[in-house]
C-alpha positions in Angstrom: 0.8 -4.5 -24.7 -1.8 -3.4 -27.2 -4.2 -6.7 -26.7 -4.7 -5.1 -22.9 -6.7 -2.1 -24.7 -9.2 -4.3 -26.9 -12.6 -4.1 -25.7 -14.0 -7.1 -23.5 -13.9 -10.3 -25.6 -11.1 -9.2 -27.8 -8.7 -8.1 -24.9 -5.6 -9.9 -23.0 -3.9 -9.3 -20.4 0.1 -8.3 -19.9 2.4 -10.8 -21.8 4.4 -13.0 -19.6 7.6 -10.9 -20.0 5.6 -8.3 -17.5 5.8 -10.7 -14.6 9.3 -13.0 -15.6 11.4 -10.2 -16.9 14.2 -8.7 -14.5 14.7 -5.7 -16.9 11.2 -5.1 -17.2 10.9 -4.8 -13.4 13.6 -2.5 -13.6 11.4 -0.2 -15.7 8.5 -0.5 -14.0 10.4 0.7 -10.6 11.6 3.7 -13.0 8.7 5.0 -15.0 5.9 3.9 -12.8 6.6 3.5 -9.0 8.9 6.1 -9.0 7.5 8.9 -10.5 3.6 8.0 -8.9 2.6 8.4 -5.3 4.0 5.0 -3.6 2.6 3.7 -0.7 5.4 2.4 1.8 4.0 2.3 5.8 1.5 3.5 8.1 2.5 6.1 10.7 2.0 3.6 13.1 5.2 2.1 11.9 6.4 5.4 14.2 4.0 6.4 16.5 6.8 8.8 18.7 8.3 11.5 18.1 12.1 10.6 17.0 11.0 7.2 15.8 12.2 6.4 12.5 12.3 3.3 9.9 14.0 2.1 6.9 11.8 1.2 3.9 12.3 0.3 0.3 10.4 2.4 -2.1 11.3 1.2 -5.7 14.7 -0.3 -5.1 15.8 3.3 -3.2 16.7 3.3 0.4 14.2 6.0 2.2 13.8 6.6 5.7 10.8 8.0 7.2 10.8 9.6 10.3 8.5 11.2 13.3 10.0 15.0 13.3 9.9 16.9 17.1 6.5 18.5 15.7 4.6 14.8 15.4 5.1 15.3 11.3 6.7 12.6 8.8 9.2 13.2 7.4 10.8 10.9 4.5 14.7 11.1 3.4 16.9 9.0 1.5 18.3 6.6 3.5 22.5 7.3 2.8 25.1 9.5 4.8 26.5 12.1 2.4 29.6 11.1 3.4 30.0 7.8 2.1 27.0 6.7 1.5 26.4 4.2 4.2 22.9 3.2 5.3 22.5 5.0 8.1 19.6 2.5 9.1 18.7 -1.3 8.3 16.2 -1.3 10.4 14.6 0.9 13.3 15.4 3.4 15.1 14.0 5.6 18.3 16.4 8.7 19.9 16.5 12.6 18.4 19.4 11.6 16.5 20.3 10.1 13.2 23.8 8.6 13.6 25.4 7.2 10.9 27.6 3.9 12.4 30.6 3.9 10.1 32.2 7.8 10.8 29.0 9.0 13.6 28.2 11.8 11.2 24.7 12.7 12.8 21.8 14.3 11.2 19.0 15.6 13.6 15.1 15.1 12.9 15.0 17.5 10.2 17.5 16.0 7.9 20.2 18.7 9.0 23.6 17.5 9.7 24.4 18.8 13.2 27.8 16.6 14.1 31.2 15.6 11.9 33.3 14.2 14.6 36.8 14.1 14.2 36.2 15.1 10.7 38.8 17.6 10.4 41.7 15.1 12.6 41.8 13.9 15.9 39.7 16.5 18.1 39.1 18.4 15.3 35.0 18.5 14.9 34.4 21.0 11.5 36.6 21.2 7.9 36.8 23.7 5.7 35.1 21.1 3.0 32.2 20.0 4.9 29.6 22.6 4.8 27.2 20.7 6.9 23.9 23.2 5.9 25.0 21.8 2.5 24.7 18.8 3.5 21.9 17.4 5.0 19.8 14.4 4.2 18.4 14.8 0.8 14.3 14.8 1.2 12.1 12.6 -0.5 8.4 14.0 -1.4 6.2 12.2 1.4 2.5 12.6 1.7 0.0 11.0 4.2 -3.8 10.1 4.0 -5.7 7.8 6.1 -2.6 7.2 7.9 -0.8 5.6 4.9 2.3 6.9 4.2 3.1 8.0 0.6 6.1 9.0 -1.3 7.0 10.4 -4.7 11.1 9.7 -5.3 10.8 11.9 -8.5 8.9 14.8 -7.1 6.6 15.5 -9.4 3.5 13.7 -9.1 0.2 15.7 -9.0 -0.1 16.8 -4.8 -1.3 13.9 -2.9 -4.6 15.4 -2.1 -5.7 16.0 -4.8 -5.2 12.6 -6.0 -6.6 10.8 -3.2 -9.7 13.6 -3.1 -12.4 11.9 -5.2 -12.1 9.3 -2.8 -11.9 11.1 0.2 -15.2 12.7 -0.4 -16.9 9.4 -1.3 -16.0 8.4 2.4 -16.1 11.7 4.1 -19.6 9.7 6.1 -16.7 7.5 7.6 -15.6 9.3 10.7 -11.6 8.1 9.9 -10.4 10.3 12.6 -11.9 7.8 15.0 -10.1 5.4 13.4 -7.3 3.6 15.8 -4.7 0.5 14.3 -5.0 -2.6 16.0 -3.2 -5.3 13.5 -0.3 -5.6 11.0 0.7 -8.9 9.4 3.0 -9.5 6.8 3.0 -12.1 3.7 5.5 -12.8 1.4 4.9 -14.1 -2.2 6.5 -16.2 -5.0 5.3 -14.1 -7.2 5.3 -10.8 -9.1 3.5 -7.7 -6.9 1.1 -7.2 -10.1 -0.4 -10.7 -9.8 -1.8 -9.9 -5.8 -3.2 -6.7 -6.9 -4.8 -8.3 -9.9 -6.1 -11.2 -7.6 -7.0 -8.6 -5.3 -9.5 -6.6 -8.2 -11.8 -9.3 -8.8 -14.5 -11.8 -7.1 -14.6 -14.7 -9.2 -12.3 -16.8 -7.3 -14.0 -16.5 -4.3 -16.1 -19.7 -4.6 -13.2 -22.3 -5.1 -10.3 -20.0 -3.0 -12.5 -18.4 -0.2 -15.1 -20.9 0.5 -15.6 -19.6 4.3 -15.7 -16.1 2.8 -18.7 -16.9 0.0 -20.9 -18.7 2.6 -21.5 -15.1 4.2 -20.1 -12.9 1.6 -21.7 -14.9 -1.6 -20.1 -14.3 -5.4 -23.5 -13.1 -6.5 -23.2 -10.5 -3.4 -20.5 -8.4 -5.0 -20.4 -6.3 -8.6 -17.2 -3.7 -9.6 -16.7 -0.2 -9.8 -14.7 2.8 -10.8 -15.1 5.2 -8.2 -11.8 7.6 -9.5 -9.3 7.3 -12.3 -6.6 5.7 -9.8 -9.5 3.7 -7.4 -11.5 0.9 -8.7 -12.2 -2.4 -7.7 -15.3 -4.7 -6.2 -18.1 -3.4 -3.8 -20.4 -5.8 -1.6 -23.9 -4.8 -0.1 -24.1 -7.5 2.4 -21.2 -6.8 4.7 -22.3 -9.0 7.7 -25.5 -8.3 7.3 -25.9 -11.1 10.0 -23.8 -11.3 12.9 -24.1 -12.7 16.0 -24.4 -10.5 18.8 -21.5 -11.3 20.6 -19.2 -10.5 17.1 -20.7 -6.5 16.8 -17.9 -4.4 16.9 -17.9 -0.5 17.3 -19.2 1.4 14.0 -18.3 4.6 12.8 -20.3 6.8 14.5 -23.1 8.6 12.5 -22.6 6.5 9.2 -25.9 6.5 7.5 -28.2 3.8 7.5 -27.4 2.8 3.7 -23.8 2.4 4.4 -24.0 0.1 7.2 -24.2 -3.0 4.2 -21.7 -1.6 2.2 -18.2 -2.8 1.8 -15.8 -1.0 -1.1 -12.6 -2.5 -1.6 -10.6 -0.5 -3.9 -7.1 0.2 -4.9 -5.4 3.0 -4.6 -3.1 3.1 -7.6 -0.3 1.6 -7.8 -0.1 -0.5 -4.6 -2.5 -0.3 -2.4 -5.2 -1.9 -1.6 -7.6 -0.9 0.6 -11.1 -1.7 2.6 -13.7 0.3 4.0 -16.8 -1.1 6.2 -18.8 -0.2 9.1 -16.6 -1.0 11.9 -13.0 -1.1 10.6 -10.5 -0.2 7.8 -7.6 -1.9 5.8 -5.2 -1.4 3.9 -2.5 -4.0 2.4 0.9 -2.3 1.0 2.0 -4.2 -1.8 5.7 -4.1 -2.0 7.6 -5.5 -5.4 10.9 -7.0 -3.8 11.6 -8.5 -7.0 10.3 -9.8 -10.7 8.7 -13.2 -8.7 8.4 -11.8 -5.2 6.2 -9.8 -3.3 5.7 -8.5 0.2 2.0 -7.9 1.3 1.8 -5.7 4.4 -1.7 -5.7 5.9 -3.1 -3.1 8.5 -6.3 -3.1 10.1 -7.7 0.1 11.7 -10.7 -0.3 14.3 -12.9 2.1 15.6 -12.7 4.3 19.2 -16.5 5.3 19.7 -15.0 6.9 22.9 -17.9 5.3 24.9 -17.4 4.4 28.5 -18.0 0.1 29.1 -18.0 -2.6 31.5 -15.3 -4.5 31.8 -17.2 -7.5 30.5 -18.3 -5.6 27.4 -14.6 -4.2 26.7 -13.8 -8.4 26.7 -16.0 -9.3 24.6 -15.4 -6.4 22.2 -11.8 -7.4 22.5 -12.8 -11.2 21.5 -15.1 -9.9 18.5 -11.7 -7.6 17.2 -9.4 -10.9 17.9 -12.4 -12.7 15.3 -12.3 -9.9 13.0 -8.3 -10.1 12.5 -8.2 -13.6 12.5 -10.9 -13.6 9.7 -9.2 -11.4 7.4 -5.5 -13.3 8.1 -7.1 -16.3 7.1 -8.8 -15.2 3.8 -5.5 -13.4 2.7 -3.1 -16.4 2.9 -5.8 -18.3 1.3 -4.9 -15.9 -1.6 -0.9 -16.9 -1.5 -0.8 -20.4 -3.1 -3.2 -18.8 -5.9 -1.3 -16.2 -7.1 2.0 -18.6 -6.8 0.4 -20.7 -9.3 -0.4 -18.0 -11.3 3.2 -16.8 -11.6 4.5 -20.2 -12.0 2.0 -20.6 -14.9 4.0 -17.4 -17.0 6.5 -19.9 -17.6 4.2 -21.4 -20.0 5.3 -19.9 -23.5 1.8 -21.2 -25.1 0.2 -18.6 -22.3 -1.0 -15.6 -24.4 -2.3 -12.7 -21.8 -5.4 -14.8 -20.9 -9.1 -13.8 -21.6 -10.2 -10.6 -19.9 -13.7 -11.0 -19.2 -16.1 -8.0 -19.3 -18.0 -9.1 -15.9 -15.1 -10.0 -13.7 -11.9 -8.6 -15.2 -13.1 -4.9 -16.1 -10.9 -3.4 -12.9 -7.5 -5.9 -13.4 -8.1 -4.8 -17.0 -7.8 -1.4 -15.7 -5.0 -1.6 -13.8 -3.1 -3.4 -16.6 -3.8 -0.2 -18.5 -2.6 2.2 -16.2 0.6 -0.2 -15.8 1.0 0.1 -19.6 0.8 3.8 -19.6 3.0 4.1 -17.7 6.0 1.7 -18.6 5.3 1.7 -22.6 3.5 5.2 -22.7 3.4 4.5 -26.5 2.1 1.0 -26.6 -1.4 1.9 -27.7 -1.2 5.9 -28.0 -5.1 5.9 -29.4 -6.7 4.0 -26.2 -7.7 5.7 -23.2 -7.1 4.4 -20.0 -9.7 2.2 -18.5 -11.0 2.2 -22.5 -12.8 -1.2 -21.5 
């Protein structure tokens, strides 16, 4: 992995064997996605109180849940019993019930019901020592309503990771912010390959061609705004837009803001969007060496102001455009990045060039990969060393 660490001109990228190898992948899900801060839903994925979901967070089954107080919760996702799943898929009710012996487990994690566990009508045994054996908690964190956990429990805290960030958008009213969209892509390809698609502009004439008639090549540079978020900026976010297409803003946003669209990712996967009138974020999920799950969620703004019913349709229409704009840009990505990962077959493929305009934030994020899987690949080079 040492060409990734070469200074522009000199540097490749990851070797194929980063994007083909099913051992590799293994150790990725070990030493990076594991032990980081992972990004695996939205809270909107359980709005209520009792609502829960089954996720995959680096090949471990994790449940997150809404607890009776409105907080989430995140467990792994096996009775400590036998190790069933207690979910597949969704769940709403105060109850956790697992469906092959009904041992139940309230919102909390604690195990409140053994039935029969003792023999028939007999509810307790002397073995089971059900404060002993709740659900085991996983580390969960939340920020802009992005759900995070940490199976190894020892990342730095969430905030403070997320806070350089934060503070760069604190003009951005988020708390206004409401979700109005989720679509889901998969991908032929290895998760590493979106993001690194994701971190740079130069495809945008010949893969986005809609996109660069409004949103030009020339309209976008890159930037490093935190160790862990870094990727392209644009100063001509619909800078014109017909009337009937304006869309709620975030209220009180300065003036030199109202241009700017930043479009970094939050290390390791996910990718996010900030402009004047909305938010989004795309979860990047690594199902396996060459495939990928891309979960996007778009947050709009409630200004809270009182409109006509013709006004509240045509803001409705604008949003409808909005969505259908981004949904249309990111499957343009799909057959891209498929190609690319079809390419890795090639054994005369070195890395590719890295070049110093375009490819300073993939390089990045190839480094902070390397870090983390080969920690002593290139124990000289800094991290974003570029």
């Amino acid at each position: 992995m040492e060409p990734v660490f070469r200074t522009p001109g000199q540097s490749r990228g990851l070797p194929n064997l980063c994007y083909v190898d099913d051992a590799y992948h293994r150790l990725e899900a070990e030493r990076l996605l594991a032990r980081d801060w992972l990004c695996v839903g939205v809270g909107a994925d359980i709005p209520s109180r009792g609502d829960a979901v089954a996720i995959d967070a680096a090949g471990q089954p994790i449940l997150l849940v809404r607890d009776r107080d409105g907080g989430i919760r995140a467990f792994h996702n096996v009775c400590r019993h036998r190790g069933s799943l207690l979910l597949e898929d969704r769940h709403s009710g105060p109850v956790l019930v697992c469906p092959y012996h009904s041992w139940s487990y309230a919102l909390d994690g604690r195990l409140v019901r053994t039935p029969e566990v003792g023999g028939p009508g007999v509810h307790t045994c002397p073995s089971v020592d059900k404060e002993a054996l709740g659900l085991l908690p996983v580390r969960v964190g939340v920020w802009l309503d992005f759900v995070f956990v940490n199976l190894s429990g020892d990342a730095p805290p969430l905030d403070s990771v997320v806070a350089p960030m934060a503070e760069r958008w604190s003009d951005y009213a988020t708390d206004r912010l409401v979700h109005a969209a989720s679509d889901t892509y998969e991908l032929r390809a290895n998760w590493k390959l979106a993001i690194e698609n994701y971190l740079e502009c130069y495809h945008l004439p010949w893969v986005h061609p809609g996109l660069n008639s409004y949103s030009p090549l020339d309209a976008h540079e890159y930037r490093v705004f935190a160790d862990r978020f870094f990727g392209p900026i644009t100063n001509v976010y619909r800078a014109s837009v017909a009337p009937e297409k304006v869309l709620p803003c975030f209220p009180g946003l300065p003036e030199a803001r109202r241009l700017v669209g930043e479009y970094p990712i939050a290390f390791p996967n996910l990718l996010l969007g900030i402009q004047r009138d909305h938010l989004f974020g795309i979860i990047i999920d690594p199902l396996a060496v060459d495939r990928t799950r891309e979960r996007l969620h778009i947050y709009l703004i409630d200004d809270g102001a009182a409109r006509s019913e013709a006004e509240t349709a045509r803001i409705e229409a604008a949003k409808a455009d909005l969505v259908a704009g981004w949904r249309e840009v990111f499957t343009e990505d799909i057959g891209i990045v498929e190609r690319m990962q079809r390419g890795r077959a090639s054994g005369a493929f070195d890395g590719g060039t890295l070049t110093a305009f375009h490819d300073g934030c993939t390089q990045r994020f190839m480094q902070h990969v390397a870090r983390a899987v080969a920690p002593d690949a290139m124990p000289n080079a800094r991290v974003g060393q570029a």
